[in-house]
N, C-alpha and C positions, 0 to 999 in steps of 0.2 A: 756528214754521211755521204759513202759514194757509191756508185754501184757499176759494173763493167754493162758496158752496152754489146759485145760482143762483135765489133768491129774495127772501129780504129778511134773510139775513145771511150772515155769516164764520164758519165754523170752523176755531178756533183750536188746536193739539195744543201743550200744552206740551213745552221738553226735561226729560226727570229728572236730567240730568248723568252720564248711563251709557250714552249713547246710544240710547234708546228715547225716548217720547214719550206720553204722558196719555190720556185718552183726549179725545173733542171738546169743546169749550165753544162752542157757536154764540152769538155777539152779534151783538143788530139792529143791521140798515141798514136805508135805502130798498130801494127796489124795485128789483130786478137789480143786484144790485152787478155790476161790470166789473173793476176792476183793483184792489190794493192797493199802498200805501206803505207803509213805515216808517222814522221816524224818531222824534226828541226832539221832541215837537209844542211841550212847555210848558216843556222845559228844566230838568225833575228829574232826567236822568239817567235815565229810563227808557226805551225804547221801547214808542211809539205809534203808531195805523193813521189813516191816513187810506183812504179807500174810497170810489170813483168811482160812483155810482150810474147805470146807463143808461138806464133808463125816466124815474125822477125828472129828469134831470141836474141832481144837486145830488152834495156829497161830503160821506160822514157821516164825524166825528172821533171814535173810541175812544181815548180814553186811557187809559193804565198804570195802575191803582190798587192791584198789585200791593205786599206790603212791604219 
C-alpha cells in the first residue's frame, strides 16, 4: 500500500501477511508527486513504483530491492 505525502515523496506501509501493515517508509520523488503505479518495471518479479510528479512533470522510478 502507498500513499503520496504531498511533497517530495511516497509512503509506503508494508503487508506482515496477518493483515496489518509496518509502519511508513517514505521514499524520495520530485516535487508533488500526483499519482502512483505499479508494476514489474525491470522484470524480476517484483513490484515497482512508478510516480507522476506534478510540479516537476517528470516520473520518478522506485524499484523493488526488496529479498
Amino acid at each position: 500500500m502507498a500513499t503520496l505525502t504531498g511533497s517530495s515523496g511516497v509512503n509506503v506501509f508494508l503487508g506482515q501477511g496477518d493483515g496489518t501493515f509496518s509502519a511508513a517508509v517514505t521514499l524520495p520523488t520530485n516535487n508533488r508527486p500526483l499519482t502512483i503505479s505499479v508494476g514489474d518495471l525491470n522484470n524480476d518479479g517484483k513490484p515497482d513504483l512508478a510516480v507522476a510528479n506534478y510540479n516537476s512533470d517528470n516520473i520518478s522510478v522506485i524499484l523493488n530491492t526488496s529479498q
